[in-house]
N, C-alpha and C positions, 0 to 999 in steps of 0.2 A: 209629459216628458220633462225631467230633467235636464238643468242648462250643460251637465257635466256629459248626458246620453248625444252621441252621437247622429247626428241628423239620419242617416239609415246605418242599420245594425252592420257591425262587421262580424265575419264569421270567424274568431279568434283562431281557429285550428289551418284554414286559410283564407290570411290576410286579402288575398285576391280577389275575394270573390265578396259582395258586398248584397243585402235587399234587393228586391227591385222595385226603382223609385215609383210611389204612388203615381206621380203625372209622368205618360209615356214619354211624354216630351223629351224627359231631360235622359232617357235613355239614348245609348248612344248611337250612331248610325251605321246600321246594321251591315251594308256594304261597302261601307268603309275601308281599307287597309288598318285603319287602328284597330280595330276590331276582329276580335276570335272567336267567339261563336254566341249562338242567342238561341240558350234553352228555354221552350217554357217552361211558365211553371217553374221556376228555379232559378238559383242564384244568377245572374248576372256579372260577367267577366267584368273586371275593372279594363278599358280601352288601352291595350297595349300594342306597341307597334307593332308590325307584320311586315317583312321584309318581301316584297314579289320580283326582286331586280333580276331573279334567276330566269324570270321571263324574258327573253330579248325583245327588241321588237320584229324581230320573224317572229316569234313568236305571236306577240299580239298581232301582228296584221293577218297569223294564218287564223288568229282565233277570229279577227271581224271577219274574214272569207266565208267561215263556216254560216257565223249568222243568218246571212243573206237565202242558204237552201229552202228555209222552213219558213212556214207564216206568221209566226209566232218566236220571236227567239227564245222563249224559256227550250222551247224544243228543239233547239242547241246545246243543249247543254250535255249532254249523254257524248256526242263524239267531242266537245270540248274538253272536258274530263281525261279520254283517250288521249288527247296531243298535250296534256299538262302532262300526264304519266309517260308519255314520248320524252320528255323534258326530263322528269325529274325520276322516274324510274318508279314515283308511287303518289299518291294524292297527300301532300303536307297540308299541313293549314295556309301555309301562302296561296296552294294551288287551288286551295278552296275561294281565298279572296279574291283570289285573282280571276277565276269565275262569276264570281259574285259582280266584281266589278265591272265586268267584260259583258253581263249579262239584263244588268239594273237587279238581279234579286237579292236578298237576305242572306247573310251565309249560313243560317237556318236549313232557308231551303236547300242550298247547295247541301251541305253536309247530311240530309236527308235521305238524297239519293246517293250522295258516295258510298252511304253505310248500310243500305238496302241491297244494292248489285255486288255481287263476292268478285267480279270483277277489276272493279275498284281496288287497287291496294293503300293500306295504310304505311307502310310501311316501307322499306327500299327494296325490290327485288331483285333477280341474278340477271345473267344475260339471256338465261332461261328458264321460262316459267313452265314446269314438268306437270301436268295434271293426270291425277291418275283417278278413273271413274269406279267409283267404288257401290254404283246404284247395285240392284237386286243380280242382276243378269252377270253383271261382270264382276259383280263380290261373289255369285256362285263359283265365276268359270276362273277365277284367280286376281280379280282387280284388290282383293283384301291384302294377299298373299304379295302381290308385284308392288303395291303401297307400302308395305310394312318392309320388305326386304330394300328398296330401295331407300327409306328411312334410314336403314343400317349402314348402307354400300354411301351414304350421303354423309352417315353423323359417323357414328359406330354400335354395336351392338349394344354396350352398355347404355350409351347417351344417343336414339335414333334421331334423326331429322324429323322433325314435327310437322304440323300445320302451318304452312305457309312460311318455312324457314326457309335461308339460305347459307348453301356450303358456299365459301367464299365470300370475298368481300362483294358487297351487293354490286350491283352493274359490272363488273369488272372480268374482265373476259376467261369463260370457266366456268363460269359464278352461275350454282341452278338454285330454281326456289322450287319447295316440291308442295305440293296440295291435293289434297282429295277430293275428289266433285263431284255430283249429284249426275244423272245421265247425261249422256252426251252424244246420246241420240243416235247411236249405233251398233245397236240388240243386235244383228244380225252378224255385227265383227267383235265380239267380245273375245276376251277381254281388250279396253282399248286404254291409249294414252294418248295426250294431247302432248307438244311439243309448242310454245307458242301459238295456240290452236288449232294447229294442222295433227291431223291424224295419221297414228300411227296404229296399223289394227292389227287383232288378236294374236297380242302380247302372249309371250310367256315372263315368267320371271329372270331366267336369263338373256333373254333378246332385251326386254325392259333394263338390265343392267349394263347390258352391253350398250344401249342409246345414250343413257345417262355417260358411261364413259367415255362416249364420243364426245357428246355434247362438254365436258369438262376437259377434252385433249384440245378442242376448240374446231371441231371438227364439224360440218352441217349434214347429219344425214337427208338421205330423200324422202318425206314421205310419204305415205302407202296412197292418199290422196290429198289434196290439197297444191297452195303454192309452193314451191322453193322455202326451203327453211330460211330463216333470217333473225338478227336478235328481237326481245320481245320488245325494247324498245320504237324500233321498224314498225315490227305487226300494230305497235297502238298507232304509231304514224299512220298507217293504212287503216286502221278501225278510223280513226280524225277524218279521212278519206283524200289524204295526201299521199301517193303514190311513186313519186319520184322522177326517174326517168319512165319514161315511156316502154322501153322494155323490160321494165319492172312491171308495170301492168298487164304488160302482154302477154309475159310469162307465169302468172298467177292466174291470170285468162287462160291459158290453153292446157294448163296442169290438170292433172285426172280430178274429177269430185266423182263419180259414182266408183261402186264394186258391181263383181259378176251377182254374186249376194244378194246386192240390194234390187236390183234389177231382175230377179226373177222369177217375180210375179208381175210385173210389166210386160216383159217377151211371152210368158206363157199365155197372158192375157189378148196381145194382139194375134198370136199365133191361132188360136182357136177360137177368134171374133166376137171375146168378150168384152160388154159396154155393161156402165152402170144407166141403167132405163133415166131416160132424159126426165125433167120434169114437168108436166104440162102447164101449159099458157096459164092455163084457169085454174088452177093448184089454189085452195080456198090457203089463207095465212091465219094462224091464232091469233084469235082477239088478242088486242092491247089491254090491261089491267089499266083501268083507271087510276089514276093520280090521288094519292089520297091527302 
């Protein structure tokens, strides 16, 4: 090497991003606040600050709260993630550090699982996150139809609301994010939509328009099961498994979760005294595969 070469390569195109140093050492520390992320395999951020002040400390005291449920804290991390998104309306890179730091791991690993779960948002969402299911059953019975027209009734016909956009400005009250999602685990009420996860079932494309324009008058419909509608900020409060007052709880507690629908192969089954045959004591078990 050349006394003129730079001790590790820069990447001219950007300046930011530099080798990564032969000794792990002098890499930087990964849960750090100066730090943005740590791909393998791949360039290495130069250590820039990271701003987490948007954290209060409510905030950090509810994130040490959560720690304490589990055995293990990495297995915090999933409803910590929810009350960052309580905060900030979507997972930033602060909200990543700020996991990271709150947790002892790598923002590596955090940012693993933020980009794994479609849950996770990257971005700032509305005050309502509009999910519409677009699996086999309900893209037959109209989930494709009620996606797509609401895309229009959200953007306009020329220019529809896409993937995970928002009409309006993000958090700001009105303001919906619409998304399309894989099942949602309720074949028997298709087509459906989620409203900040609560269900709303078998939609048509005008009742589906007509939600959406409540939800933008600023308006909480009820729905069909679940708790009380609330913003989706709230619901990730509750997914962190902060609750609030007391009859916040109670009232999510006593809210409908089943249909006549779902239940009626359960009634039929006790009505006419059928059991799935017990299994016996001495039920031989498949061999284990040894270890190889």
């Amino acid at each position: 090497m050349s006394s003129a070469e730079p001790e590790h390569p820069v990447d001219s195109a950007n300046p930011a991003f530099r080798a990564r140093p032969a000794d792990a050492a002098q890499a930087a520390d990964q849960a750090s606040g100066e730090t943005l992320s740590t791909l393998q395999d791949a360039p290495v951020e130069q250590p820039l600050p990271v701003d987490t002040s948007v954290f209060d400390e409510q905030t950090v005291r509810l994130a040490r709260e959560i720690v304490p449920r589990y055995p293990g804290s990495r297995s915090a991390l999933l409803p910590m993630l929810h009350l960052v998104q309580s905060v900030q309306g979507h997972i930033s890179q602060a909200g990543i550090v700020f996991c990271a730091q709150q947790l002892g791991l790598t923002t590596a690993q955090v940012s693993a699982v933020v980009t794994f779960y479609s849950m996770y948002k990257r971005k700032p969402s509305g005050e309502h996150l509009v999910s519409v299911c677009t699996n086999a059953l309900c893209a037959a019975l109209g989930g494709d139809e009620i996606y797509a027209r609401l895309g229009e009734r959200l953007g306009s016909a020329e220019a529809p609301l896409g993937q995970e956009e928002t009409a309006g400005e993000p958090g700001t009250p009105g303001s919906v994010t619409l998304e399309h999602v894989e099942c949602l685990a309720a074949c028997d009420l298709a087509p459906v939509v989620q409203v900040n996860y609560e269900y709303f079932d078998k939609q048509t494309v005008e009742s589906a328009i007509e939600l959406v324009d409540a939800l933008r008058r600023g308006e909480r419909p009820v729905p069909t099961r679940g708790a009380p509608l609330t913003s989706w900020r709230d619901t990730e409060m509750q997914l962190a498994g902060f609750f609030g007052e007391p009859e916040v709880l109670q009232a999510a507690v006593d809210a409908p979760s089943t249909s006549e629908e779902t239940m009626v192969g359960a009634r039929l089954a006790e009505r006419r005294g059928w059991q799935a045959p017990p299994m016996p004591d001495d039920s031989p078990l498949p061999p284990v595969p040894d270890k190889k």
